[in-house]
mmCIF file of the C-alpha atoms, coordinates in Angstrom:
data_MODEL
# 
_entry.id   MODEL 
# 
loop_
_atom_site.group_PDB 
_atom_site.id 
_atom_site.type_symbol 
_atom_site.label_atom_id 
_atom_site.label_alt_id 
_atom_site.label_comp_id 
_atom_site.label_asym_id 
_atom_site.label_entity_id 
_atom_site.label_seq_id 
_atom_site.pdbx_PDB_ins_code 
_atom_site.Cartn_x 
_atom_site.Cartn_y 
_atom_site.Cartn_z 
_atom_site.occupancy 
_atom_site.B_iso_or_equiv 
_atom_site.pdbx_formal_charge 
_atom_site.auth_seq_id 
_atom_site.auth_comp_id 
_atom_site.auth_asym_id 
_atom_site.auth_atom_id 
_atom_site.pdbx_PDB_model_num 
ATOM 1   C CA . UNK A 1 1   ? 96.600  89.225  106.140 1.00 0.00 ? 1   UNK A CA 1 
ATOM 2   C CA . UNK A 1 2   ? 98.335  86.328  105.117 1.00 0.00 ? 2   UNK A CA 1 
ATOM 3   C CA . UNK A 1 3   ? 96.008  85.677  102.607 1.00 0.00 ? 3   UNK A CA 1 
ATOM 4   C CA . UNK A 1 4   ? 96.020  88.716  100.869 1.00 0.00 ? 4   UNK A CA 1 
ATOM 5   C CA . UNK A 1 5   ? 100.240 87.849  100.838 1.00 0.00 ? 5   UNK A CA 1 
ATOM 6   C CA . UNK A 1 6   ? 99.730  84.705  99.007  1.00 0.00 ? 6   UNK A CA 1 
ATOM 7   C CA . UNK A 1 7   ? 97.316  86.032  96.800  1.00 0.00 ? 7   UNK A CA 1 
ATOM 8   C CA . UNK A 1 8   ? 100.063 88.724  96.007  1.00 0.00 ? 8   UNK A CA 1 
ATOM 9   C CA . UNK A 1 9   ? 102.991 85.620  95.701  1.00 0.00 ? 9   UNK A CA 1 
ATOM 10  C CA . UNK A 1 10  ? 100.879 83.710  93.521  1.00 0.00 ? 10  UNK A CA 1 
ATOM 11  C CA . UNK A 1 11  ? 99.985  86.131  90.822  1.00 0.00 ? 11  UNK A CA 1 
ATOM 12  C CA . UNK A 1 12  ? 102.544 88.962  91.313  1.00 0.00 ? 12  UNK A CA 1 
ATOM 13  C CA . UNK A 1 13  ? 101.372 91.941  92.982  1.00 0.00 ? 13  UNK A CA 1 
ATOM 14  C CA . UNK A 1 14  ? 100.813 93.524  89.862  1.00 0.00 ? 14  UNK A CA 1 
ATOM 15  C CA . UNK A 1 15  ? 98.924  91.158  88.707  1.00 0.00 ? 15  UNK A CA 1 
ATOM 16  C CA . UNK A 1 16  ? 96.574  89.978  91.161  1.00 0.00 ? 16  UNK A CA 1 
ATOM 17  C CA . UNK A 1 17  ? 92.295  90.204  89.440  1.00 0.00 ? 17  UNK A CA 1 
ATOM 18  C CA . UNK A 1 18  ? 91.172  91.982  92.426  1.00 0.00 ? 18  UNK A CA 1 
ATOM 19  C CA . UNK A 1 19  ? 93.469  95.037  91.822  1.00 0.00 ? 19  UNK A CA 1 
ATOM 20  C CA . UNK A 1 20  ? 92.481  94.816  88.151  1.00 0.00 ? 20  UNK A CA 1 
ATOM 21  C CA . UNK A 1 21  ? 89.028  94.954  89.076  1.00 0.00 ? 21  UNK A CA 1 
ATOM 22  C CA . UNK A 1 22  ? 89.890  97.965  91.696  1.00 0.00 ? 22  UNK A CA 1 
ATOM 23  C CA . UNK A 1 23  ? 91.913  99.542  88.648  1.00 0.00 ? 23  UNK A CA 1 
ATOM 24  C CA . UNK A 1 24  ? 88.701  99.662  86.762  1.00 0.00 ? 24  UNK A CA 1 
ATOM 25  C CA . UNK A 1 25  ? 86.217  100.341 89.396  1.00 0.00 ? 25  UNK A CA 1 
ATOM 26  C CA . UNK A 1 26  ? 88.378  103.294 90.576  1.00 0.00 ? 26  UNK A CA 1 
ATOM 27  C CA . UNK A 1 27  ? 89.709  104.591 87.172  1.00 0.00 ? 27  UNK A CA 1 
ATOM 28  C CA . UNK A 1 28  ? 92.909  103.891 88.637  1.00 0.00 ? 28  UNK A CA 1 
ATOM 29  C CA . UNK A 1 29  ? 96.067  103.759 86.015  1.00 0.00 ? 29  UNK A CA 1 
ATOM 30  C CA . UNK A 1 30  ? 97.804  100.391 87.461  1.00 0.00 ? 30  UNK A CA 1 
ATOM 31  C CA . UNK A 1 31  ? 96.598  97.701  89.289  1.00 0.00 ? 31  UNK A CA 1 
ATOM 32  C CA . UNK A 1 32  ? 96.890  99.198  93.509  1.00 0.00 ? 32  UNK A CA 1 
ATOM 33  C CA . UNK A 1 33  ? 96.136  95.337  95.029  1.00 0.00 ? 33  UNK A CA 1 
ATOM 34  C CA . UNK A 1 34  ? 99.767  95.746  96.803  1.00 0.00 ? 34  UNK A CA 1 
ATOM 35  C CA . UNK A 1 35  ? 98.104  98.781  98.202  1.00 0.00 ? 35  UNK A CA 1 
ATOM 36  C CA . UNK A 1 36  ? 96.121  96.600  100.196 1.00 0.00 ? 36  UNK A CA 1 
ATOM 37  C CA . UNK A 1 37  ? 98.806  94.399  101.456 1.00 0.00 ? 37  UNK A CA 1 
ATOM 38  C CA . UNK A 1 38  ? 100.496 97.520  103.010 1.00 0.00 ? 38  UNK A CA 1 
ATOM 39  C CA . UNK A 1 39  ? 97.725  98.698  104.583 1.00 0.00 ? 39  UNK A CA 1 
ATOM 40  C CA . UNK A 1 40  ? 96.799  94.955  106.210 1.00 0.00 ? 40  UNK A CA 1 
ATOM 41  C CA . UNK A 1 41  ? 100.774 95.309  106.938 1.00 0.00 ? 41  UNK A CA 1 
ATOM 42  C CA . UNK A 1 42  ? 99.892  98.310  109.172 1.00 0.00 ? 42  UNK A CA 1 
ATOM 43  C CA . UNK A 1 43  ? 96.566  96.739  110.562 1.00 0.00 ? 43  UNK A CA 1 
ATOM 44  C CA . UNK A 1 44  ? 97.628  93.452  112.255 1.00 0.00 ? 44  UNK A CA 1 
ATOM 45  C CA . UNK A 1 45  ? 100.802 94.106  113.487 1.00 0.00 ? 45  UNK A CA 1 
ATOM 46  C CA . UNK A 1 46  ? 99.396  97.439  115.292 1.00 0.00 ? 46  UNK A CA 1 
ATOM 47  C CA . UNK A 1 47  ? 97.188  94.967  117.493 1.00 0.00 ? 47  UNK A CA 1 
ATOM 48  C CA . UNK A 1 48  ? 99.392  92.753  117.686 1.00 0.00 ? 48  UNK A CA 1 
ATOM 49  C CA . UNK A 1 49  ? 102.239 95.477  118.957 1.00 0.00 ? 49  UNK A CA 1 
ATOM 50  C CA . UNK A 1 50  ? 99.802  96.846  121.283 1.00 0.00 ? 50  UNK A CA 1 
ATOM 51  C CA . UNK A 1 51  ? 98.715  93.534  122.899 1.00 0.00 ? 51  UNK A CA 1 
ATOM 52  C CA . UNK A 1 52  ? 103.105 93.234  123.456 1.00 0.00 ? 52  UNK A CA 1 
ATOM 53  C CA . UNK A 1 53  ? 102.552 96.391  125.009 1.00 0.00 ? 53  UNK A CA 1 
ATOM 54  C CA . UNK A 1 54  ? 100.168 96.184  127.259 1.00 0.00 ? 54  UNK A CA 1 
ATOM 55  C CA . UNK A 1 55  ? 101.465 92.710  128.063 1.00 0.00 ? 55  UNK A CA 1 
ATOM 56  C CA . UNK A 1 56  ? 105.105 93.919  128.717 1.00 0.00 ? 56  UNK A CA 1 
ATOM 57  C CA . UNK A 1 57  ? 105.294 97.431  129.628 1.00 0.00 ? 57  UNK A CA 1 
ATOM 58  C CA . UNK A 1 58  ? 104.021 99.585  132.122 1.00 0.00 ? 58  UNK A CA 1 
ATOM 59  C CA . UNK A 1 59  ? 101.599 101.188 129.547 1.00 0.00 ? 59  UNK A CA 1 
ATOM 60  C CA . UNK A 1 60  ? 98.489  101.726 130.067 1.00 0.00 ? 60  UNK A CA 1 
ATOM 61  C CA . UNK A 1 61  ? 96.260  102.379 127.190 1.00 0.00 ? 61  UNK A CA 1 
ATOM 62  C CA . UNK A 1 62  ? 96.022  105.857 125.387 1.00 0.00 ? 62  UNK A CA 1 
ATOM 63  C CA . UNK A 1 63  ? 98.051  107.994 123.638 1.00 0.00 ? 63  UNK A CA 1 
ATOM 64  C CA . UNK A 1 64  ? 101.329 106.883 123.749 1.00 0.00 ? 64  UNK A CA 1 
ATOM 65  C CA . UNK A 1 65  ? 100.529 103.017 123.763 1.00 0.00 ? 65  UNK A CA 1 
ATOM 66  C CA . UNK A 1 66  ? 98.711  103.961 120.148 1.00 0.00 ? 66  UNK A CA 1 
ATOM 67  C CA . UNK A 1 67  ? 101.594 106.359 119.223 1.00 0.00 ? 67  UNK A CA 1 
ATOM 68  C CA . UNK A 1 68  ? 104.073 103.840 119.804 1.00 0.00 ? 68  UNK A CA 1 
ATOM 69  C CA . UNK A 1 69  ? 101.668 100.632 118.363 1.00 0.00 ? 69  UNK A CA 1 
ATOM 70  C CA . UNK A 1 70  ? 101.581 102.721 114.804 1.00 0.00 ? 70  UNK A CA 1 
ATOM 71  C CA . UNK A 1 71  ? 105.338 103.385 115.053 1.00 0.00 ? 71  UNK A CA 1 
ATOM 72  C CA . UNK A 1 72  ? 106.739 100.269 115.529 1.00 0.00 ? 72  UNK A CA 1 
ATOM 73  C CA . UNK A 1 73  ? 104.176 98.867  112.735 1.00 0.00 ? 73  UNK A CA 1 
ATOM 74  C CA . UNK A 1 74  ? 106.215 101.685 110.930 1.00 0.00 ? 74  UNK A CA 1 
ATOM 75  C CA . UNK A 1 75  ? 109.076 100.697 111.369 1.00 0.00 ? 75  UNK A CA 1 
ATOM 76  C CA . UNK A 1 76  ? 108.462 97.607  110.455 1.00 0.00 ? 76  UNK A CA 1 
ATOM 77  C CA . UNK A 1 77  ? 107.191 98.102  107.419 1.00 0.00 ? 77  UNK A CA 1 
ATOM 78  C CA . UNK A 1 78  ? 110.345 100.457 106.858 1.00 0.00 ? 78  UNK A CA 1 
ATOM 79  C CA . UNK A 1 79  ? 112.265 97.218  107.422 1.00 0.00 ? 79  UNK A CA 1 
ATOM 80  C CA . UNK A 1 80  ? 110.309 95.287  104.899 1.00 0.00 ? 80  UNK A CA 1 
ATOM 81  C CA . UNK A 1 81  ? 110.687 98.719  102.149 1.00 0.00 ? 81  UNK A CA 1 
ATOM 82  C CA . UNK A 1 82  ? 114.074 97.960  102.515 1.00 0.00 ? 82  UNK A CA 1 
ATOM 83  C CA . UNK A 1 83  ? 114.546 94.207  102.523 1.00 0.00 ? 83  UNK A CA 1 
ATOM 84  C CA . UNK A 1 84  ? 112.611 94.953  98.839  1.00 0.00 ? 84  UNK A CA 1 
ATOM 85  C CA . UNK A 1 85  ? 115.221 97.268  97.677  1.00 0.00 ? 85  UNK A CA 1 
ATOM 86  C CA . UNK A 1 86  ? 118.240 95.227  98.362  1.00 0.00 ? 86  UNK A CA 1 
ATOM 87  C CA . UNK A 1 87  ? 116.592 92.161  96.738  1.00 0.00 ? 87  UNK A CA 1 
ATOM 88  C CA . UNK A 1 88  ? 116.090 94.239  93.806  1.00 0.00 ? 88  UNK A CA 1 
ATOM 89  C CA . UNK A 1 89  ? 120.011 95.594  94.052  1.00 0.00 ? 89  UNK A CA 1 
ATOM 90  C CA . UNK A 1 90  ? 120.692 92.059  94.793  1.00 0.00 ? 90  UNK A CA 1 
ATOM 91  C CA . UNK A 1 91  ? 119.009 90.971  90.888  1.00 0.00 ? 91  UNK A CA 1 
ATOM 92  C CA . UNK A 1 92  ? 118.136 94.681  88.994  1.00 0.00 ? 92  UNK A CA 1 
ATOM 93  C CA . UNK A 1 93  ? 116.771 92.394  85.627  1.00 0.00 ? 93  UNK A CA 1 
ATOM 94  C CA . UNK A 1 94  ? 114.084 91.323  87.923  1.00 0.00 ? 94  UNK A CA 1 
ATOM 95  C CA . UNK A 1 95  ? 113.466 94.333  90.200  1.00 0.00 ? 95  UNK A CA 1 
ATOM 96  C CA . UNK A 1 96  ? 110.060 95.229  88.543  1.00 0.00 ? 96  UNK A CA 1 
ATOM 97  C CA . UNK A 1 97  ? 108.390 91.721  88.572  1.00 0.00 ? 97  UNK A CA 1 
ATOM 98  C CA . UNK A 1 98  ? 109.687 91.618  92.392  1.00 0.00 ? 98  UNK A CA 1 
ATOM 99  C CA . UNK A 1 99  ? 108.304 94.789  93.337  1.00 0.00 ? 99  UNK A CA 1 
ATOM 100 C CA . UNK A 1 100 ? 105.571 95.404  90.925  1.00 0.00 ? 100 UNK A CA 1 
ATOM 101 C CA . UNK A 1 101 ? 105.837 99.605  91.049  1.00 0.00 ? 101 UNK A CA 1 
ATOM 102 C CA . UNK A 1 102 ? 104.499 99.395  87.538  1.00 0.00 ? 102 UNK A CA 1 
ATOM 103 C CA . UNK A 1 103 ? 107.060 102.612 86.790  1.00 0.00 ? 103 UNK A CA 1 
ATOM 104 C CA . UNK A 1 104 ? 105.548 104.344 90.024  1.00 0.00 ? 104 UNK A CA 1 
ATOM 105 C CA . UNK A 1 105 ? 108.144 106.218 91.457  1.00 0.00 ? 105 UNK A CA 1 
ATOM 106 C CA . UNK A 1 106 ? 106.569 106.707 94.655  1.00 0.00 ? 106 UNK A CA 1 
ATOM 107 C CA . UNK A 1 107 ? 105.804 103.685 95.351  1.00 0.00 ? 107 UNK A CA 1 
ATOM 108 C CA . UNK A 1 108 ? 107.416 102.934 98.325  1.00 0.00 ? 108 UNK A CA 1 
ATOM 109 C CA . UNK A 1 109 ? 106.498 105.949 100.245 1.00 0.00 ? 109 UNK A CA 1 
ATOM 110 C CA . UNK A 1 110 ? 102.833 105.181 99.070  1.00 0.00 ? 110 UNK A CA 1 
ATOM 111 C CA . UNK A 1 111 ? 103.151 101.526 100.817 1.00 0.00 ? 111 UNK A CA 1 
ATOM 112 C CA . UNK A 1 112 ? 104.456 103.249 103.570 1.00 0.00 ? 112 UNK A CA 1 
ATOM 113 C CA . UNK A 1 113 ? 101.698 105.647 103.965 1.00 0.00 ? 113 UNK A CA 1 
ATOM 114 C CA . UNK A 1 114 ? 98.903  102.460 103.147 1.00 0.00 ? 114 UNK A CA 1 
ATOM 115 C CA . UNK A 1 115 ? 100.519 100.886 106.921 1.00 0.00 ? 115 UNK A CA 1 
ATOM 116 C CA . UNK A 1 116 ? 99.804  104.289 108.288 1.00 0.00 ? 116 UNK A CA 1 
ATOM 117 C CA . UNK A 1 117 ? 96.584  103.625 107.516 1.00 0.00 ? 117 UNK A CA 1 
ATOM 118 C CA . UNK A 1 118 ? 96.240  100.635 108.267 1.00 0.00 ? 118 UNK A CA 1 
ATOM 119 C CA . UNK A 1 119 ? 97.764  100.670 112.025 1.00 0.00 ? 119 UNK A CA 1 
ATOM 120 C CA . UNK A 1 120 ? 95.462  103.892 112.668 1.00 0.00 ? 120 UNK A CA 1 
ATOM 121 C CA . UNK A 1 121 ? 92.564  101.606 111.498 1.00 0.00 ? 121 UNK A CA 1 
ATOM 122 C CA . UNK A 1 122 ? 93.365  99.654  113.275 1.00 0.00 ? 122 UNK A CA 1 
ATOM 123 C CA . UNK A 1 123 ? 93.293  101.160 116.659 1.00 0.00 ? 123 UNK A CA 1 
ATOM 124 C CA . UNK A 1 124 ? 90.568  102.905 116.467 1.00 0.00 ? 124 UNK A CA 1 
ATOM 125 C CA . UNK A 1 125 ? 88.023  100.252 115.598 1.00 0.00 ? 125 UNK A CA 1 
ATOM 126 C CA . UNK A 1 126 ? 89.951  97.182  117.459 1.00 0.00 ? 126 UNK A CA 1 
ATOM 127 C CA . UNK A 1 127 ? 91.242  99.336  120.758 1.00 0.00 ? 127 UNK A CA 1 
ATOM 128 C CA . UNK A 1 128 ? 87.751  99.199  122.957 1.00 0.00 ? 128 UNK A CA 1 
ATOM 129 C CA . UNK A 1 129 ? 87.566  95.490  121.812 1.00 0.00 ? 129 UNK A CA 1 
ATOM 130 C CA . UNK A 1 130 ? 91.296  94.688  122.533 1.00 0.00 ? 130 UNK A CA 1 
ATOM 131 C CA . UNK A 1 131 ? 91.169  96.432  126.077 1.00 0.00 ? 131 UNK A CA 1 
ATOM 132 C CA . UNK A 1 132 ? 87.767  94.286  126.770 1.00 0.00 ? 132 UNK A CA 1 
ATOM 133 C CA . UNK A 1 133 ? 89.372  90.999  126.017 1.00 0.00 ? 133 UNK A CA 1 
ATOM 134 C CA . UNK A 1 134 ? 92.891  91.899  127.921 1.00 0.00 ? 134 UNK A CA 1 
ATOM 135 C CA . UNK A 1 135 ? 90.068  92.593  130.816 1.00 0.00 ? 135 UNK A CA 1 
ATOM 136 C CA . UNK A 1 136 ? 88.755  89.136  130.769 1.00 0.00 ? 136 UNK A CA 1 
ATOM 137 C CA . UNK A 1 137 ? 92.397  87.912  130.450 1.00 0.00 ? 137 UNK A CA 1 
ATOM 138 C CA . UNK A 1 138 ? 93.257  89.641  133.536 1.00 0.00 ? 138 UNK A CA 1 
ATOM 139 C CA . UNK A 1 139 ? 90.447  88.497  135.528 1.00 0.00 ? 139 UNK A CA 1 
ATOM 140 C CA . UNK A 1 140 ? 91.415  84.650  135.129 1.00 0.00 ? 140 UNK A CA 1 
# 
């Protein structure tokens, strides 16, 4: 995750050769490689929320631990969709090189929908892993 982040604060999100190379592979119209970076935003945290979970609560694991896992991730990311708009309020002559929605208007829902994704991913091919290693943790 992180380095997909610097990847994305080194070039610019819009900029970044492995969305250009996506853009062309996919016949997409702008480069999507923030796309990615939402959906790894959705990925780790959901793990990383349900470990707190099942750590902290009296949870057990099923369908509330992953309904609540994917909407915290959520909400996090709903945090970070918003951080981005008041830095762009905060300097509007630099919004688009900030954010990199390449005239996309719905971008932000799109990002939103990519951690979605991502924190379903997530739990469904990390979950049986997770709740082997909390086993081992348990029996130490």
């Amino acid at each position: 995750h992180a380095v997909i982040l610097m990847l994305g604060a080194h070039y610019s999100y819009a900029k970044v050769p492995l969305g250009f190379w996506m853009e062309d592979w996919f016949g997409w119209t702008r480069n999507n490689y923030d796309k990615i970076g939402h959906l790894m935003q959705g990925f780790g945290p959901a793990i990383y929320v349900r470990e707190l979970l099942v750590r902290t609560s009296p949870l057990k694991p099923g369908k509330w631990l992953a309904f609540l896992s994917v909407a915290v991730s959520l909400g996090f990311s709903a945090l970070y969709e918003i951080i981005e708009w008041a830095a762009s309020l905060s300097n509007p002559t630099d919004t688009e090189a900030f954010l990199g929605t390449q005239g996309y208007i719905w971008d932000t829902q799109t990002d939103m929908f990519c951690c979605l994704i991502g924190s379903i991913l997530a739990l469904l091919l990390l979950s049986k892993l997770h709740n082997k290693g909390l086993s081992k943790v348990r029996k130490k």
